[in-house]
N, C-alpha and C positions, 0 to 999 in steps of 0.2 A: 656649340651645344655643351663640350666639355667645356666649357668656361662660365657658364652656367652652375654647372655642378662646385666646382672648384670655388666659387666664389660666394655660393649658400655653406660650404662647408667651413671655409673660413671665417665667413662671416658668424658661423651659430660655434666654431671653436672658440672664439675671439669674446661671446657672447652677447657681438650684438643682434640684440633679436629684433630691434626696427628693421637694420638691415637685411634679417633674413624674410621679413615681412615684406619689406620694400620689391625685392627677387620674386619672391612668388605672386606676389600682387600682378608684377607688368611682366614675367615670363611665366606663369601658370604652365603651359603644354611642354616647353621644353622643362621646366624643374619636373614633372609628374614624368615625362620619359627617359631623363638623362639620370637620375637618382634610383636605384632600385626603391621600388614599394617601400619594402622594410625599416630601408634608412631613413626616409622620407618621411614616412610617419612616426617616426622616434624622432625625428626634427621637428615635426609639429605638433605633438605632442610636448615635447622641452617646453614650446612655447610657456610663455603666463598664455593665461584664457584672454587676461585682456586686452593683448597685443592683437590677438586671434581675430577677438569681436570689433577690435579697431578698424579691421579689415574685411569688406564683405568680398573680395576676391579670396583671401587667402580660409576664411569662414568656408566658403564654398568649395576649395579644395578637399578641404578637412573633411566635408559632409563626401565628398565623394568619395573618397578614400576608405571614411567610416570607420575608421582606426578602432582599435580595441583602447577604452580608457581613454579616447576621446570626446565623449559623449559631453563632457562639459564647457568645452571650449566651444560647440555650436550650437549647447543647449538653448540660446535669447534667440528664438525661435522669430522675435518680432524684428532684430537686424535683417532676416534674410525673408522676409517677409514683407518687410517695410516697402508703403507706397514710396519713400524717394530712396527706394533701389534704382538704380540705372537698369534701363531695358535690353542692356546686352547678359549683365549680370542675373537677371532674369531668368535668362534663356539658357545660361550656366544652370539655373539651378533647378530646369526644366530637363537638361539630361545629365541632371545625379539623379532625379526623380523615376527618369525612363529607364537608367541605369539598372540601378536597385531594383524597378520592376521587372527586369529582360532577367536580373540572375534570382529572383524570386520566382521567376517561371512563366509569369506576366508580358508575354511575348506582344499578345497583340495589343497591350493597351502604352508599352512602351513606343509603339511605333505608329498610335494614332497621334500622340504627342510632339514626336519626335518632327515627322515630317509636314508641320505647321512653320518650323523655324523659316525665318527669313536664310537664315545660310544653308538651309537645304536647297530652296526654290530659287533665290536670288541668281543674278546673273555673276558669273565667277570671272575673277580680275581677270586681264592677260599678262599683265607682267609683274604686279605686286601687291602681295596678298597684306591689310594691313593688320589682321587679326594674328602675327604670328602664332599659324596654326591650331587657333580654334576653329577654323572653317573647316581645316583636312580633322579634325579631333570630331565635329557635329558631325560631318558626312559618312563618316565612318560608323561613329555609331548609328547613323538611318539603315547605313548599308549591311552593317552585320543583322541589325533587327531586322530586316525586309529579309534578309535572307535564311536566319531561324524561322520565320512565319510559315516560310516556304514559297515566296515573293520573289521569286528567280530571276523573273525580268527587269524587277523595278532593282532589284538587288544588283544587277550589273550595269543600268544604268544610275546609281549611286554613284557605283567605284568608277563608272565611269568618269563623274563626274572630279572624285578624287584626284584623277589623273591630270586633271586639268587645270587645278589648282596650282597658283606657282610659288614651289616650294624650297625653302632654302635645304641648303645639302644636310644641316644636321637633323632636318625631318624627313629625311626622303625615305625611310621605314614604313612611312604612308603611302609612296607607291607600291613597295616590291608589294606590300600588304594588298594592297588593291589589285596589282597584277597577280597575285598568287591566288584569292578569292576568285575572281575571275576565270580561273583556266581551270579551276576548280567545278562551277558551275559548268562552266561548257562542256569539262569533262563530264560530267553525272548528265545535262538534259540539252546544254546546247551544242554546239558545232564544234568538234576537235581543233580543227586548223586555227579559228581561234584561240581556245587555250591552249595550245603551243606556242600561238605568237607571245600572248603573255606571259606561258613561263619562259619563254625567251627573254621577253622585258624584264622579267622579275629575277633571274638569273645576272644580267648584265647592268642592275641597278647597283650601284655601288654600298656597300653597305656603311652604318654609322653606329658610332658609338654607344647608343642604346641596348637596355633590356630589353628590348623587341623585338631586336633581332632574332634572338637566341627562342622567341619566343614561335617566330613565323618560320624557324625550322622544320620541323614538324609537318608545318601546310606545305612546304616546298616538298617535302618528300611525299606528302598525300596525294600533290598535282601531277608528282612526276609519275608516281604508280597508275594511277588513273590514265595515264595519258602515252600511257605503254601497251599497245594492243598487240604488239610485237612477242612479248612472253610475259603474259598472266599469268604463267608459275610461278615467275619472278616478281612478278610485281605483287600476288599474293602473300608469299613466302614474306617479303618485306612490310607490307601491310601488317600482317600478324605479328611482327618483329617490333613495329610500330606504338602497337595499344592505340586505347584510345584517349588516353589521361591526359598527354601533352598536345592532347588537341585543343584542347580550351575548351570553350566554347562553341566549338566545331566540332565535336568529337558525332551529331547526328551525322552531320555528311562525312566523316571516318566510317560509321556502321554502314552508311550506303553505298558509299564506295569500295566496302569489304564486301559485303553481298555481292557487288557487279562483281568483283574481281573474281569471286568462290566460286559463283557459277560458270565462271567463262573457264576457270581452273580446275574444273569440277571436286572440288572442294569446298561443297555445303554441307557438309558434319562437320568442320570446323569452325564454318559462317555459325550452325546451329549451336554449337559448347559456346561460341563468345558469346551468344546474345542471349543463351539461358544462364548462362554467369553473371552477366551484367545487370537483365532484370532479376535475378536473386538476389544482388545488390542494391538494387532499389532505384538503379537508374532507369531514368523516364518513366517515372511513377507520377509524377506532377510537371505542370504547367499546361500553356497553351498552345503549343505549336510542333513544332520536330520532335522540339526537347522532352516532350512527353510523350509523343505515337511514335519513332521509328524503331524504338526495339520490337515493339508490336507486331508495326506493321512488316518489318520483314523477317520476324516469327512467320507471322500469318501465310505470309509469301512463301516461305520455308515450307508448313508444315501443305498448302497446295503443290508445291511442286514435288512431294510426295504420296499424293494421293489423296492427304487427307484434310476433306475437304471441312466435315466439323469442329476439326480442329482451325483451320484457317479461321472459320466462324467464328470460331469462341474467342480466337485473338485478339479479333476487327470491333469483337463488341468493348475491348477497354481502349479504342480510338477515338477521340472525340476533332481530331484535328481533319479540316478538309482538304488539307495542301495535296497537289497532284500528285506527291509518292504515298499517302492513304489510299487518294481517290482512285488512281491505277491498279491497286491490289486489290482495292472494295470490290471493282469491278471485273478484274479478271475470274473474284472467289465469285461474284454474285452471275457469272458466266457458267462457272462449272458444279453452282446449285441450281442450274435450270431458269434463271432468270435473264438471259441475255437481252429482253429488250428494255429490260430496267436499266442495264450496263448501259446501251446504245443511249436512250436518252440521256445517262450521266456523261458519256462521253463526249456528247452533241456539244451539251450544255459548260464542258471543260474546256471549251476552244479557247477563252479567254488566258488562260492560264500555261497551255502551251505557244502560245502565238509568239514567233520569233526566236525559239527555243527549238534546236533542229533535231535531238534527240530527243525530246518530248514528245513535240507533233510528231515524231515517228513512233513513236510507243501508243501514243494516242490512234494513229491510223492504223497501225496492226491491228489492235486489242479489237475496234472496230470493225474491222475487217475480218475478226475472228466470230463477233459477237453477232455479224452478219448472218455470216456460214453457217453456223450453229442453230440459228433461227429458222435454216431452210431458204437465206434469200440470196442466193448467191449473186442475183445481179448488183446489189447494194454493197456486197460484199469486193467483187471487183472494183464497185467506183470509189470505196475507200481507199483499196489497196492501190489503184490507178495514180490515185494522186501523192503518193509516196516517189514517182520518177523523178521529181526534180529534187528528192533527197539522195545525197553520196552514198551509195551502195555501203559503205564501210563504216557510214556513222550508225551505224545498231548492232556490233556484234552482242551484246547483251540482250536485245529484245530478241535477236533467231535465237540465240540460245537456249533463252525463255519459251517460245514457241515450238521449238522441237521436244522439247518436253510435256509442252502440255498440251498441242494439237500438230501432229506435224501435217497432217494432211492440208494445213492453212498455209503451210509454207509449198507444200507442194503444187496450189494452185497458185504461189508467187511463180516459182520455179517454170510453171507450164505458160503464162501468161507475160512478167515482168523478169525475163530468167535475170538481167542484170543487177536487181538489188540483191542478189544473194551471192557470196562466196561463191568462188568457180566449184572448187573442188568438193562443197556442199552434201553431206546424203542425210536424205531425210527418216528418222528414225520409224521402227514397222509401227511403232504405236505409241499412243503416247499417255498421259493421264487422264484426260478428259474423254478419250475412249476406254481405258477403266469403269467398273463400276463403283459408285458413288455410296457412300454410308451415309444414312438418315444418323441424326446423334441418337435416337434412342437403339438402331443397331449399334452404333458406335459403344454406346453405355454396355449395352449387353457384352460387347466383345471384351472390353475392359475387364468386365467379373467374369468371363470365360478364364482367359488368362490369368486371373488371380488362383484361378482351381474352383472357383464356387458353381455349386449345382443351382439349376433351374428355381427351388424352392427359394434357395438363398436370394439370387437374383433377382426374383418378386418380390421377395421382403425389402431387399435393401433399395429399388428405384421405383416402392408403394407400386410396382402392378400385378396384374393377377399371372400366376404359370401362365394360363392360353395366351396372354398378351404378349409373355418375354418368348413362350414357343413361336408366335408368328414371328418375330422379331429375330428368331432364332434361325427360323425356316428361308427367312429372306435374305439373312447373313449371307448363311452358307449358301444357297445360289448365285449372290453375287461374287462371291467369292470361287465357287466351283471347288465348295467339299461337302462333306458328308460328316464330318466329325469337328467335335471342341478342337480338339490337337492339330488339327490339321488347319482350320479356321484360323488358330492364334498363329502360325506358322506363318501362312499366306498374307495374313496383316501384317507380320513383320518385316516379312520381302517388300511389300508396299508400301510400308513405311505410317502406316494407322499406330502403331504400339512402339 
């Protein structure tokens, strides 16, 4: 792979630029990984443009790349467009297209594209791949895209597939990559023991001389935090030390994996400063998938497992994504508005999407199992929780956590019935959230201009209703609350976490 590098360089110091044509033409994957970005595109930009358009390989690196100032080198739109393109060349130019659209925010239309490739579906060499490394380069990109969508499973069976591809030693950044993605997922929804096996793999993969290495750092410390149930102080404390910037592209399942960690840490006012920081920032303000609902949705998550529950509301309404980390808070929030069998059928209807995912389908059966209880059906409520036995006691400290906060008495019919999936030493807390009482938003509104200082008049003026309207709204407050006064009212919201 360094000899690669070493021989585009000499070759564009020397100035010959056939030669450097020639190099990127028939090594494409190893020049785009063994060159940093920056150099690379100062080499192809040197180009003449018509060495460039000589080339529909080397055209379509360029377009991928998208260099600043290269705009003219693959402006002959009709080269790469051309019916006697070659049909592999094609397919190059099918994921710069999906590309561009995954970092434009275009999550799902990159990956209806994407996973037509013949080297997605195609049956994978056993001993010699002849694509050097555009098949581990297509898979990868299916794999990271199924995985932004929120595509879990098909996402691991990608990189599975990666793995299987036979790879020469100065690509093998394509495994550890694949084994670090991997243990990743299993950390957040599927089965631990798995992703340990692969951060084992991905630990004891040798590394290569690539920028990519330096680049899947980051994910190796994200997996390893995750996958330390041992001390989530620790792995918190490092999380936050972390950021989310050198995640890439990954930086949602960084905020999801901080979230699990906070709460298991009990350090969610820190979970809450990063992710009102972030979207102050303008992150996950667009696209279609993670990249645009997960500061949201574990706002939203955030501000129910303090009580408040129109606040959760108000979050979920800027989600437009259904992947199962939305779909599990939609439904947890639309539990503790009173609607638990709208939850139930969404959860019914979610099996697809936890299926083979052993921390998912246990989030899915709890929540269920909650949305039961709540309903008054407690046999329905057993036979969800029932079918959680042949899950490892250990694989949900994140969901009891969740649970003891927001019903513990659901845990305590695990405890009276299933005592084995729960932690020995376990105690379940005397109350929890969802035994709280609940704020309509037009109390909520009211409680807001309490706390600002404004009187009953003001308050009808400013949310257009009449005094009698913001009195009963006043009167209902303070009952659920259990005071008698503004002062006291705004006090009690802030121990609970509404203000």
């Amino acid at each position: 792979m360094t000899d690669i590098a070493r021989r585009i360089r000499d070759a564009e110091a020397a100035g010959d630029h056939a030669a450097v044509v020639q190099l990127l033409a028939t090594r494409p994957v190893e020049a785009w990984f063994t060159l940093p970005v920056d150099e690379l595109t100062a080499i192809i930009v040197g180009l003449p443009a018509e060495a460039v358009r000589a080339s529909a390989e080397v055209a379509l690196v360029a377009r991928m790349l998208a260099p600043e100032g290269a705009e003219s080198l693959t402006e002959d739109r009709a080269l790469s467009r051309s019916p006697q393109l070659p049909s592999r060349l094609r397919r190059w130019l099918v994921v710069t297209d999906a590309w561009h659209a995954r970092l434009n925010g275009d999550v799902a239309r990159a990956y209806q594209v994407l996973v037509e490739l013949p080297e997605i579906a195609d049956a994978i060499p056993s001993v010699f791949d002849p694509t050097n490394g555009v098949r581990s380069l297509f898979l990868t990109e299916a794999a990271v895209t199924a995985l932004l969508l929120g595509r879990f499973k098909e996402a691991l069976g990608l990189y599975g597939r990666v793995l299987r591809v036979p790879t020469p030693s100065s690509l093998r950044f394509y495994l550890r990559q694949a084994h670090l993605r991997s243990a990743i997922i299993h950390a957040l929804y599927g089965d631990p023991v798995a992703g340990r096996a692969h951060l084992t793999e991905a630990l004891s993969t040798p590394r290569t001389a690539s920028w990519m290495e330096a680049e899947l750092d980051p994910e190796q410390a994200l997996a390893e935090c995750l996958l330390d149930d041992q001390d989530p102080a620790g792995s918190f404390t490092r999380l936050l030390q972390l950021t989310y910037g050198p995640m890439g592209e990954l930086w949602p399942l960084y905020l999801l994996g901080l979230q699990r960690q906070g709460v298991l840490a009990g350090r969610r006012v820190d979970v809450r400063e990063r992710l009102e920081s972030l979207i102050a920032a303008g992150v996950g303000t667009t696209g279609t998938a993670l990249n645009s609902s997960v500061p949201h949705v574990l706002l939203a998550l955030e501000c129910l497992l303090s009580g408040n529950v129109p606040g959760a509301k108000q979050e979920m309404k800027k989600v437009q994504d259904r992947s199962w980390p939305a779909l599990i808070v939609a439904c947890l929030i639309g539990i503790a508005a009173g609607a638990p069998k709208t939850a139930i059928r969404d959860l019914n209807a979610a099996r697809p999407l936890t299926k083979g995912l052993q921390r998912a389908e246990r989030q899915r059966r709890l929540v269920l199992g909650l949305a039961h209880y709540l309903s008054g059906d407690s046999v329905s409520a057993m036979r969800a929780l029932d079918q959680l036995g042949e899950l490892n006691r250990q694989s949900g400290p994140h969901e009891i956590a969740v649970l003891r906060i927001l019903a513990p008495s659901v845990l305590e019919l695990v405890a009276e019935h299933i005592p084995e999936l729960l932690p020995e030493a376990m105690r379940t807390a005397p109350r929890g959230v969802l035994d709280s009482p609940s704020l309509t938003e037009s109390e909520l509104a009211v409680l807001v201009r309490l706390a600002q200082g404004e009187t009953r008049e003001q308050i009808a003026k400013a949310l257009f209703r009449s005094p009698n309207t913001v009195k009963t709204h006043q009167a209902s407050l303070y009952r659920k609350l259990g005071v008698s006064a503004a002062a006291d009212a705004v006090r009690r919201a802030v121990q609970a976490g509404y203000l």
